[in-house]
Biopython code that builds the backbone (N, CA, C, O; Angstrom):
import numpy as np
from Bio.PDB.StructureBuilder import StructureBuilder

atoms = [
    (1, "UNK", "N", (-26.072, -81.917, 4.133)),
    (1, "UNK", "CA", (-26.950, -81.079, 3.334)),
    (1, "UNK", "C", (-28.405, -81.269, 3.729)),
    (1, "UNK", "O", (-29.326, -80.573, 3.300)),
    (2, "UNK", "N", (-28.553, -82.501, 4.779)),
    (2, "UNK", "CA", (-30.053, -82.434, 4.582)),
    (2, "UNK", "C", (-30.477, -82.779, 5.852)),
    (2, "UNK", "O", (-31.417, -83.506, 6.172)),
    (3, "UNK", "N", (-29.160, -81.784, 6.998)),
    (3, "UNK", "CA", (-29.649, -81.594, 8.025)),
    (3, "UNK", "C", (-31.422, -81.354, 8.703)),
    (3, "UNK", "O", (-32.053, -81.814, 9.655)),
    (4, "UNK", "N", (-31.689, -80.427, 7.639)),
    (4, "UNK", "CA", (-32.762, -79.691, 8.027)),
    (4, "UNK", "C", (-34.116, -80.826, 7.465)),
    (4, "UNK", "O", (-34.789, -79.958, 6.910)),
    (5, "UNK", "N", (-34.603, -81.608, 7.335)),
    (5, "UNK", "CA", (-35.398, -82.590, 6.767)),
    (5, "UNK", "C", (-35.499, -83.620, 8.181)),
    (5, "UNK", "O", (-34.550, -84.306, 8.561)),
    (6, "UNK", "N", (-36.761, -83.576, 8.822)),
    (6, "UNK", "CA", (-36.905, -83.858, 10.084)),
    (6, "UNK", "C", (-38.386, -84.500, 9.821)),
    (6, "UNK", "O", (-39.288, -84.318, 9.003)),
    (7, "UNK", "N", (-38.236, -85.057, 10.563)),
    (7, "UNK", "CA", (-39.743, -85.963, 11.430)),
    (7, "UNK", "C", (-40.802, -84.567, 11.673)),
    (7, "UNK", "O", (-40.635, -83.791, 12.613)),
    (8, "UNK", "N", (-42.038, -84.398, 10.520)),
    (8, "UNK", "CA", (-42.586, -83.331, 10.610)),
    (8, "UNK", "C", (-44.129, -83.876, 11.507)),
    (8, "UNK", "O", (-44.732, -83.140, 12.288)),
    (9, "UNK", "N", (-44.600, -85.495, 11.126)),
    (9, "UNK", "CA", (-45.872, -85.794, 11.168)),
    (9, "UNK", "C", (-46.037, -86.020, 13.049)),
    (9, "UNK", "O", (-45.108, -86.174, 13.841)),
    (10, "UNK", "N", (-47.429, -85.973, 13.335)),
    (10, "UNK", "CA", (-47.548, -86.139, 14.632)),
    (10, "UNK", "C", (-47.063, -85.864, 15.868)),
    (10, "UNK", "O", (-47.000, -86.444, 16.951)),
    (11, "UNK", "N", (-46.606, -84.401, 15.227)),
    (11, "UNK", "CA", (-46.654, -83.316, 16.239)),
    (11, "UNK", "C", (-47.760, -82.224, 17.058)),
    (11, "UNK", "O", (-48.465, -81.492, 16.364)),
    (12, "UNK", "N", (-47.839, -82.181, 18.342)),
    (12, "UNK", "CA", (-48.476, -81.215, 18.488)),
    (12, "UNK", "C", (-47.609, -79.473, 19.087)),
    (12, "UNK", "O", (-47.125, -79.554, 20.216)),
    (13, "UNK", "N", (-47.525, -78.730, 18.710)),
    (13, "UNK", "CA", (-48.588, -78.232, 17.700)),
    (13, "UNK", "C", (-48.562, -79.163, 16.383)),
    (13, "UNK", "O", (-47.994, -80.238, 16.576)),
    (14, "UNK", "N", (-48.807, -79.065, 15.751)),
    (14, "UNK", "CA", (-48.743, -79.627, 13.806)),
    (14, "UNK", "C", (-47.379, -78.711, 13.515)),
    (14, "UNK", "O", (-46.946, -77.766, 14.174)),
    (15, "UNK", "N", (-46.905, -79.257, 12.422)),
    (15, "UNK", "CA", (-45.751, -78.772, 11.590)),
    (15, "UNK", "C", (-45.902, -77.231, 11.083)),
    (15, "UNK", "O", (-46.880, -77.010, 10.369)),
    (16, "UNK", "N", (-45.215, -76.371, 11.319)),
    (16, "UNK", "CA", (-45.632, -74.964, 11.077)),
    (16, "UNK", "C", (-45.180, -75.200, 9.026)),
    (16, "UNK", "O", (-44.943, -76.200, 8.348)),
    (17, "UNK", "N", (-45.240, -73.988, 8.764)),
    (17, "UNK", "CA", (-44.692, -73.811, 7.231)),
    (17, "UNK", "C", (-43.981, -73.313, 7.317)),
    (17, "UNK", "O", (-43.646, -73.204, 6.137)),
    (18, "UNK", "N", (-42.994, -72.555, 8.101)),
    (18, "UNK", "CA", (-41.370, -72.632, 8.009)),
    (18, "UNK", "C", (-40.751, -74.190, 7.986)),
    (18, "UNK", "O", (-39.999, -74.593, 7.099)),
    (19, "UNK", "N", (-41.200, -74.982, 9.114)),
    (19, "UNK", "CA", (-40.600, -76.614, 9.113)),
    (19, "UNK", "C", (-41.141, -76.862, 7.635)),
    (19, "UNK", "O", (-40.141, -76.804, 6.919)),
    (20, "UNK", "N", (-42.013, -77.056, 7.022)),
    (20, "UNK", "CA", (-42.235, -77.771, 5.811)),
    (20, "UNK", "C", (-41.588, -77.001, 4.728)),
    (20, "UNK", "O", (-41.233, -77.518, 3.669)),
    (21, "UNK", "N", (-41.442, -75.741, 5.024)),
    (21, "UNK", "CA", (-40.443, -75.363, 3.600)),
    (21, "UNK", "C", (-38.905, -75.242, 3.977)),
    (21, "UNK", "O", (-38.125, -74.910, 3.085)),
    (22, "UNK", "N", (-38.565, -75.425, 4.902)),
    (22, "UNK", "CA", (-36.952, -75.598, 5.313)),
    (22, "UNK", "C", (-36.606, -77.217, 4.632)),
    (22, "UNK", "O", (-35.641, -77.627, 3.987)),
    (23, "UNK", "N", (-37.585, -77.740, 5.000)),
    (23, "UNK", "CA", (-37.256, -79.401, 4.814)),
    (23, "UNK", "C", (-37.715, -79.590, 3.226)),
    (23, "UNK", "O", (-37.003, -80.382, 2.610)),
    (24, "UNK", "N", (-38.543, -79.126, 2.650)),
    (24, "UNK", "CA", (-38.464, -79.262, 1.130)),
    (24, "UNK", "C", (-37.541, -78.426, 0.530)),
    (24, "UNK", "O", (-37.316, -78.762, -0.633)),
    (25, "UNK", "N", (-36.895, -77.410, 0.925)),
    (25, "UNK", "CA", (-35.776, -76.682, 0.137)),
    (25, "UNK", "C", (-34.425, -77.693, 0.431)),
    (25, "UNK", "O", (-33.522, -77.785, -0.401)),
    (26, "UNK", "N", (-34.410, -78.444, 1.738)),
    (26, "UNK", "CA", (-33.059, -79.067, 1.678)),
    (26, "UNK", "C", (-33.317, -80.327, 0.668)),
    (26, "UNK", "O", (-32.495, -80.493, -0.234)),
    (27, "UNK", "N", (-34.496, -81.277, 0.791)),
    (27, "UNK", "CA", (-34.781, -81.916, 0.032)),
    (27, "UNK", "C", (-34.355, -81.736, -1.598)),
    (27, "UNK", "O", (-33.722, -82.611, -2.190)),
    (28, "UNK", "N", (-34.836, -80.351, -2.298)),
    (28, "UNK", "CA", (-34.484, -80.093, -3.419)),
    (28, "UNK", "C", (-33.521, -79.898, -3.618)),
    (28, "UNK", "O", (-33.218, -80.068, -4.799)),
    (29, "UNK", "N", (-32.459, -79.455, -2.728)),
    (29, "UNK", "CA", (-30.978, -79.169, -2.842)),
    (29, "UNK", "C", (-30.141, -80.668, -3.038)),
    (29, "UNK", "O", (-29.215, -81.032, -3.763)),
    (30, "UNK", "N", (-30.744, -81.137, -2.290)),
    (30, "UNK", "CA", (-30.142, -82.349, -1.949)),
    (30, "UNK", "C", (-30.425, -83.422, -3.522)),
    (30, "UNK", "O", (-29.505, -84.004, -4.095)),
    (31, "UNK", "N", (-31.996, -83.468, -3.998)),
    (31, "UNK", "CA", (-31.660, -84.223, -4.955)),
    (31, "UNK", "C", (-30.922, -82.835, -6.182)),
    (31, "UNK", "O", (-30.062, -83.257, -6.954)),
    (32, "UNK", "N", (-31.175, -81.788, -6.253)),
    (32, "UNK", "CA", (-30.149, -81.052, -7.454)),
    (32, "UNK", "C", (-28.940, -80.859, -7.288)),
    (32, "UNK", "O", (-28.382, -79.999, -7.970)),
    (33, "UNK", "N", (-28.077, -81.762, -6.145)),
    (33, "UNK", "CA", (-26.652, -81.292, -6.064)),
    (33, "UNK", "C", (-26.164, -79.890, -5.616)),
    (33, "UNK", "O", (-24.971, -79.666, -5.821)),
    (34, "UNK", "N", (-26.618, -79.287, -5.260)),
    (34, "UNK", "CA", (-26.566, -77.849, -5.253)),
    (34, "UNK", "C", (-27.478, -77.214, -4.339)),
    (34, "UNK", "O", (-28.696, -77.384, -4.282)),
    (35, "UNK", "N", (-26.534, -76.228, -3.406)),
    (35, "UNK", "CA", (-27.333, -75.303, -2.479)),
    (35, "UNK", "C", (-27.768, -73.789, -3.122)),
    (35, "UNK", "O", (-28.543, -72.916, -2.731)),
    (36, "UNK", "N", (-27.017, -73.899, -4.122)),
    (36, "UNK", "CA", (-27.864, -72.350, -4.838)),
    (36, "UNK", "C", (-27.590, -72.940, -6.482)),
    (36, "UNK", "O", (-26.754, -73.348, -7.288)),
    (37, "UNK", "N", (-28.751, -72.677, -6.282)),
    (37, "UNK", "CA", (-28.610, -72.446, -8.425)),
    (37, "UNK", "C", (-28.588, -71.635, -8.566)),
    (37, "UNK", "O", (-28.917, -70.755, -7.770)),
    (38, "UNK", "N", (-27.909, -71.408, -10.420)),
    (38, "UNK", "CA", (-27.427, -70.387, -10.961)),
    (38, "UNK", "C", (-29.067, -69.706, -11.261)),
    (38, "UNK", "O", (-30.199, -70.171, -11.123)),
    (39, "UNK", "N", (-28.530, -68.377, -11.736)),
    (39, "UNK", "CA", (-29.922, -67.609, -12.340)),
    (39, "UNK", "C", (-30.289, -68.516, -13.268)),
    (39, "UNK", "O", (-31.512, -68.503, -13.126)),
    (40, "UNK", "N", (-30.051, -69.313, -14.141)),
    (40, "UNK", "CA", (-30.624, -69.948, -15.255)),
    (40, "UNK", "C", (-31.420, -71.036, -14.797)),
    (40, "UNK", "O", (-32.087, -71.749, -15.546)),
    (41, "UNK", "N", (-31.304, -71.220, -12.932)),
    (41, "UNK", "CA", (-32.117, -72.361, -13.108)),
    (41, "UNK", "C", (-32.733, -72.248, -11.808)),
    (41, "UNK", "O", (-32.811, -73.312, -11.194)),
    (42, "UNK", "N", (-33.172, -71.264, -11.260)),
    (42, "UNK", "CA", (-33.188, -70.275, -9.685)),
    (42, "UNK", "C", (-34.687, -70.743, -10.160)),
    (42, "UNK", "O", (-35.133, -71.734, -9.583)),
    (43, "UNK", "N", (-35.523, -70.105, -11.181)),
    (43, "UNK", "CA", (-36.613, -70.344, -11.574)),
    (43, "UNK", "C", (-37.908, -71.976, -11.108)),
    (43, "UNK", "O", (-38.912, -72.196, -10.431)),
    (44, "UNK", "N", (-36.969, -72.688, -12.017)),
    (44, "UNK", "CA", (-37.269, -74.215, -11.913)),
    (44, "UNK", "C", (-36.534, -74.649, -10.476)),
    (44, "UNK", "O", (-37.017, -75.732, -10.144)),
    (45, "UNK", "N", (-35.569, -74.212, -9.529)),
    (45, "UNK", "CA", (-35.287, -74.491, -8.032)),
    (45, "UNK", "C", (-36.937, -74.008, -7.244)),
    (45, "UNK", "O", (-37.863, -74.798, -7.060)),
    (46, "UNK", "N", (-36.940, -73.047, -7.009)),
    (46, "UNK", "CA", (-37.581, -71.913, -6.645)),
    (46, "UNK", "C", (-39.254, -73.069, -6.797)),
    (46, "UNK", "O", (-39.854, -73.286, -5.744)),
    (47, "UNK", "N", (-39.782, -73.647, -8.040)),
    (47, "UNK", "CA", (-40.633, -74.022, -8.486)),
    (47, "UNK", "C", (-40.636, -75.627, -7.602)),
    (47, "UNK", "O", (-41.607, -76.160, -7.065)),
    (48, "UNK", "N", (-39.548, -76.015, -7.661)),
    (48, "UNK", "CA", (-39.494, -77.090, -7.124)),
    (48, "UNK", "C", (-39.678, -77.485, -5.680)),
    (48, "UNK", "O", (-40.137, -78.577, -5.344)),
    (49, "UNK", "N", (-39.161, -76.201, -4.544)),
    (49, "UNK", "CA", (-39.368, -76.347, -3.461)),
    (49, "UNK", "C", (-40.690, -75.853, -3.187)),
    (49, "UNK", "O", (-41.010, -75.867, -1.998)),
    (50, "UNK", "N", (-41.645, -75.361, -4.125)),
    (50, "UNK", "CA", (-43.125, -74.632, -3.707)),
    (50, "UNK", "C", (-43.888, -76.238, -3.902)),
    (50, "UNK", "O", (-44.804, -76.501, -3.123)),
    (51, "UNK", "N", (-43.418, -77.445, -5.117)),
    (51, "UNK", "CA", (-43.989, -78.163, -5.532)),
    (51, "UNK", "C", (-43.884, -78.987, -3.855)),
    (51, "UNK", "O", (-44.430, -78.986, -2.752)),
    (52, "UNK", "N", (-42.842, -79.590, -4.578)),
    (52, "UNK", "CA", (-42.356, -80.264, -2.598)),
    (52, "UNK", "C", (-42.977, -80.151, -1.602)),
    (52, "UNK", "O", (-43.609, -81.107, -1.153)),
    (53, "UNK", "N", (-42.956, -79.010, -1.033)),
    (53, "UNK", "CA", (-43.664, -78.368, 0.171)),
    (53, "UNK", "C", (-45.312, -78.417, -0.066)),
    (53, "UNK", "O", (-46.028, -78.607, 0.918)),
    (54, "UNK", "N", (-45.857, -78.257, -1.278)),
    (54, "UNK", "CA", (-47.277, -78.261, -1.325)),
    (54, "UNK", "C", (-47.214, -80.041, -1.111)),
    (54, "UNK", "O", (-47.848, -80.365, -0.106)),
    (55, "UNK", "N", (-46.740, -80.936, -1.663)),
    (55, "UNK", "CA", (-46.573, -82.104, -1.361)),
    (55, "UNK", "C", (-46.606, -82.896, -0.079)),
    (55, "UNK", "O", (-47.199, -83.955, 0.126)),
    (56, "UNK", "N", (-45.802, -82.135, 0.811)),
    (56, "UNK", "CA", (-45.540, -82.288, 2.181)),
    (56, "UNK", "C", (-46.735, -81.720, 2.760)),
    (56, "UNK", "O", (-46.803, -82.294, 3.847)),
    (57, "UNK", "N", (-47.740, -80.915, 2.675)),
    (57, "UNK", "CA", (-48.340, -80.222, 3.469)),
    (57, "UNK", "C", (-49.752, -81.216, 2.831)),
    (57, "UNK", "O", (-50.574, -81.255, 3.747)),
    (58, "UNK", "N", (-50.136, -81.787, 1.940)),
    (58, "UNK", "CA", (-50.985, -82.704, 1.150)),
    (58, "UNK", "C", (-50.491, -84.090, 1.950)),
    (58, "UNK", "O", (-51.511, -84.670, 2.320)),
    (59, "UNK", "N", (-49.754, -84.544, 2.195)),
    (59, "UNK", "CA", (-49.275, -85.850, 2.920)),
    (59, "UNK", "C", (-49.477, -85.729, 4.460)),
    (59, "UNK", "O", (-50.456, -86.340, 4.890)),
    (60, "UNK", "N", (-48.725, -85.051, 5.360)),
    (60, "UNK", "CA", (-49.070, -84.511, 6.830)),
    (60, "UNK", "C", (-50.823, -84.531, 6.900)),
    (60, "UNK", "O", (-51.424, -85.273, 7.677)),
    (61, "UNK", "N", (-51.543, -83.541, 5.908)),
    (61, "UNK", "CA", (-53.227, -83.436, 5.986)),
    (61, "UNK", "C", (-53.575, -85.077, 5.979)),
    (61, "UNK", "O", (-54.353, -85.575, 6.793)),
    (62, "UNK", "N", (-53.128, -85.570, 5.309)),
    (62, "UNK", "CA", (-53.791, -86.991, 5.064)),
    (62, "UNK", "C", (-53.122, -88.254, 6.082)),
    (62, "UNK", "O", (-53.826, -89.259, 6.182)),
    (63, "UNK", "N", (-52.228, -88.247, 6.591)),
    (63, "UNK", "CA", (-51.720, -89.225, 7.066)),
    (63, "UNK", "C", (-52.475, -89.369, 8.643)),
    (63, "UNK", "O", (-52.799, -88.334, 9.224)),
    (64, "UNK", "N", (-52.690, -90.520, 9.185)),
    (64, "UNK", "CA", (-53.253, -90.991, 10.170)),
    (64, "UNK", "C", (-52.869, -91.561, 10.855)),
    (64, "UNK", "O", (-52.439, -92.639, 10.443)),
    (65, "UNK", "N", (-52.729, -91.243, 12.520)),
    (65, "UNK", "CA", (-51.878, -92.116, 13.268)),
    (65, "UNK", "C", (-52.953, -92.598, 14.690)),
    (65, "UNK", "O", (-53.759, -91.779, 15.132)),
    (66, "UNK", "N", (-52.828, -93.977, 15.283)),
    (66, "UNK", "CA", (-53.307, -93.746, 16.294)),
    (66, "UNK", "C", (-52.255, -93.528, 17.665)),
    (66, "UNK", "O", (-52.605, -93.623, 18.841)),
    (67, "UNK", "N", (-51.000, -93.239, 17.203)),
    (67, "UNK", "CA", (-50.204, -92.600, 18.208)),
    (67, "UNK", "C", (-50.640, -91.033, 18.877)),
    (67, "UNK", "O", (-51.270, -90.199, 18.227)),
    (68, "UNK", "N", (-50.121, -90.801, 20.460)),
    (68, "UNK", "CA", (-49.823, -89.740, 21.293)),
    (68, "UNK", "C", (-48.906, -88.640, 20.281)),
    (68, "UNK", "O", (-47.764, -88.847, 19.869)),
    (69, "UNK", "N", (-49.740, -87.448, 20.022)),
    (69, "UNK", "CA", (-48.702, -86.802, 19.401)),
    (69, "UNK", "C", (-47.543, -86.133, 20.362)),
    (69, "UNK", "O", (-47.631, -85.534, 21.433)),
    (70, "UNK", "N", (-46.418, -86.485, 19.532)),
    (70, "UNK", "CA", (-44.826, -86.060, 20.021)),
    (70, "UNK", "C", (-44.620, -84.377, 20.674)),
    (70, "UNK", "O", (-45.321, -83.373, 20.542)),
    (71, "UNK", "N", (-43.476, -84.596, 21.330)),
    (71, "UNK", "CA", (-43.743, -83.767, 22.108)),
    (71, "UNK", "C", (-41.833, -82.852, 21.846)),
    (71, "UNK", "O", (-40.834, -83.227, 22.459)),
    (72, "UNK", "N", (-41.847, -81.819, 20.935)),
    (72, "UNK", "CA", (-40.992, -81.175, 20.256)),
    (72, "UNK", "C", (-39.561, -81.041, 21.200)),
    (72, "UNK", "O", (-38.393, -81.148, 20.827)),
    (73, "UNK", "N", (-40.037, -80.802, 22.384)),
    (73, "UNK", "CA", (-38.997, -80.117, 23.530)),
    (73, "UNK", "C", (-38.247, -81.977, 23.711)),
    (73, "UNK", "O", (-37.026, -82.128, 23.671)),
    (74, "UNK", "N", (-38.824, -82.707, 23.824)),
    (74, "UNK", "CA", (-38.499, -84.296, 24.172)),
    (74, "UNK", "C", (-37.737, -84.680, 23.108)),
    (74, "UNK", "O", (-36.528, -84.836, 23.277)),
    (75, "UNK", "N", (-38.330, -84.894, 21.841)),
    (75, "UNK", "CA", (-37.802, -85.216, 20.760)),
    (75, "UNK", "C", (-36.125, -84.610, 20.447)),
    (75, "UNK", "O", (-35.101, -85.225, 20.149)),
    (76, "UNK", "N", (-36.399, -83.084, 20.674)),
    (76, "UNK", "CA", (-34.642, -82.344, 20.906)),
    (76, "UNK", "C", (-33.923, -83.123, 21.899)),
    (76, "UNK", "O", (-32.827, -83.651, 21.711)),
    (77, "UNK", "N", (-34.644, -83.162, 23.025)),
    (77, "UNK", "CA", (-33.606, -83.763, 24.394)),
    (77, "UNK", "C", (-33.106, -85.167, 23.877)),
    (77, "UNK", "O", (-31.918, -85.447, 24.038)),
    (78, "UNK", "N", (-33.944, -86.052, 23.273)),
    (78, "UNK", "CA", (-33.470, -87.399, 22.822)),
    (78, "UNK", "C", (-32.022, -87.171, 21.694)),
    (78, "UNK", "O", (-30.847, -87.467, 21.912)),
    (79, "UNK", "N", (-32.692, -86.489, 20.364)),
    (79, "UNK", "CA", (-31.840, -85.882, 19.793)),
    (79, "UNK", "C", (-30.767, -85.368, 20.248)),
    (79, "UNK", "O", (-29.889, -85.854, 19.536)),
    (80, "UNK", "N", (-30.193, -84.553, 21.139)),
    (80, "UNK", "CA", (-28.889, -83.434, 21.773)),
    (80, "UNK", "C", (-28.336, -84.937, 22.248)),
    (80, "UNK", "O", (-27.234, -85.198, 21.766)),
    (81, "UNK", "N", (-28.953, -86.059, 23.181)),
    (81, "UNK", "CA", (-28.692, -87.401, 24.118)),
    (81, "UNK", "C", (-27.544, -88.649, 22.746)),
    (81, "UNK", "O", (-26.424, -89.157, 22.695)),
    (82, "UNK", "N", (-28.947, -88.558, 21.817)),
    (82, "UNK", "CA", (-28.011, -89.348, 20.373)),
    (82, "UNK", "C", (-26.971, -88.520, 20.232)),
    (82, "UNK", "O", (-25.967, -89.216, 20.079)),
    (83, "UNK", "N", (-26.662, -87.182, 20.202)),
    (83, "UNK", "CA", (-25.329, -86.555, 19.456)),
    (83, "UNK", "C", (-24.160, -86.648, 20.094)),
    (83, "UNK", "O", (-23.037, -86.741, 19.597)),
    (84, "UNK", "N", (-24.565, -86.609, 21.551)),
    (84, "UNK", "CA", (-23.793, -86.600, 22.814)),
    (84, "UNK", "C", (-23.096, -88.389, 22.531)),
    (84, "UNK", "O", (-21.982, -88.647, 22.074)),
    (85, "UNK", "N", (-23.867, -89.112, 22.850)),
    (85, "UNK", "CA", (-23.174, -90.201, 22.541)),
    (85, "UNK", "C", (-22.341, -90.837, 21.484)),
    (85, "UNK", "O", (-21.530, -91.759, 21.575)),
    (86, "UNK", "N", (-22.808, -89.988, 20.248)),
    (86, "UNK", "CA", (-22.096, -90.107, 19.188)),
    (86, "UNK", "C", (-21.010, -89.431, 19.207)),
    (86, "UNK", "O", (-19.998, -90.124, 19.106)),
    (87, "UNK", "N", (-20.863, -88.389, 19.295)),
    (87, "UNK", "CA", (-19.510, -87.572, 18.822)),
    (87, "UNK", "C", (-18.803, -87.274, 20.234)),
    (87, "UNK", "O", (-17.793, -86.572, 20.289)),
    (88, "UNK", "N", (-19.446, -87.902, 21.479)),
    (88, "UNK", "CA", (-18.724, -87.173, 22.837)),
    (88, "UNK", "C", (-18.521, -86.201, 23.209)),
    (88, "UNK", "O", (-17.428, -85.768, 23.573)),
    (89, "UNK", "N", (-19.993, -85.414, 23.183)),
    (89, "UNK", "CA", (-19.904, -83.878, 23.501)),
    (89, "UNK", "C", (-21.465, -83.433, 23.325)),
    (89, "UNK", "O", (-22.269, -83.777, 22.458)),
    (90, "UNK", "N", (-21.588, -82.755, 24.181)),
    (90, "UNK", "CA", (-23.082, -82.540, 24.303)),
    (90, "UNK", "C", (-22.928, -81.223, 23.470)),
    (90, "UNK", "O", (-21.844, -80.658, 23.321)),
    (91, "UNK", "N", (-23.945, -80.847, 23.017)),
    (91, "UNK", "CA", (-24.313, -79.059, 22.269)),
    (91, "UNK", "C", (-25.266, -78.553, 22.377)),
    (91, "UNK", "O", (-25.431, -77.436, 21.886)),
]
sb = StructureBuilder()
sb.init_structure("model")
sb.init_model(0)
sb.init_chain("A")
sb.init_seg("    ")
for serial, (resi, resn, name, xyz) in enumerate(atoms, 1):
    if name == "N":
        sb.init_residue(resn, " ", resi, " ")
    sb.init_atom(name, np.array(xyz, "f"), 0.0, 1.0, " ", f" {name:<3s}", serial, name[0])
structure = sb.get_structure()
């Protein structure tokens, strides 16, 4: 469920706002049990991933590194390298 919740900080480019609201909607799913709420509670979901994400985008602004920022295309290749070794099969 919470595939999508990734290493957003110290990237260049910077984290777009699709990445920060993909990763706070799985986040919210993930702590509400649930990938869709009902209409009775779509409202307070809905509210929760705007909160999140303003959260995430307030943390990224502030955080400070004296690291080389990461390099997106590398980070996948390492990533696809871990999956490959794990499950025995590249994708």
């Amino acid at each position: 469920m919470c595939r999508n919740i990734r290493v957003l900080n110290n990237f260049e480019p910077p984290a777009t706002e699709d990445e920060i609201e993909a990763a706070a909607l799985q986040y919210v799913r993930k702590v509400a049990g649930m990938t869709r709420p009902s209409a009775a509670n779509q409202e307070a979901f809905d509210a929760a991933v705007a909160a999140v994400a303003d959260a995430t985008r307030v943390l990224l602004d502030a955080l400070v590194t004296n690291s080389p920022p990461r390099d997106r295309e590398v980070e996948a290749a390492k990533a696809k390298a871990r999956a490959a070794e794990r499950y025995g099969t590249a994708r």
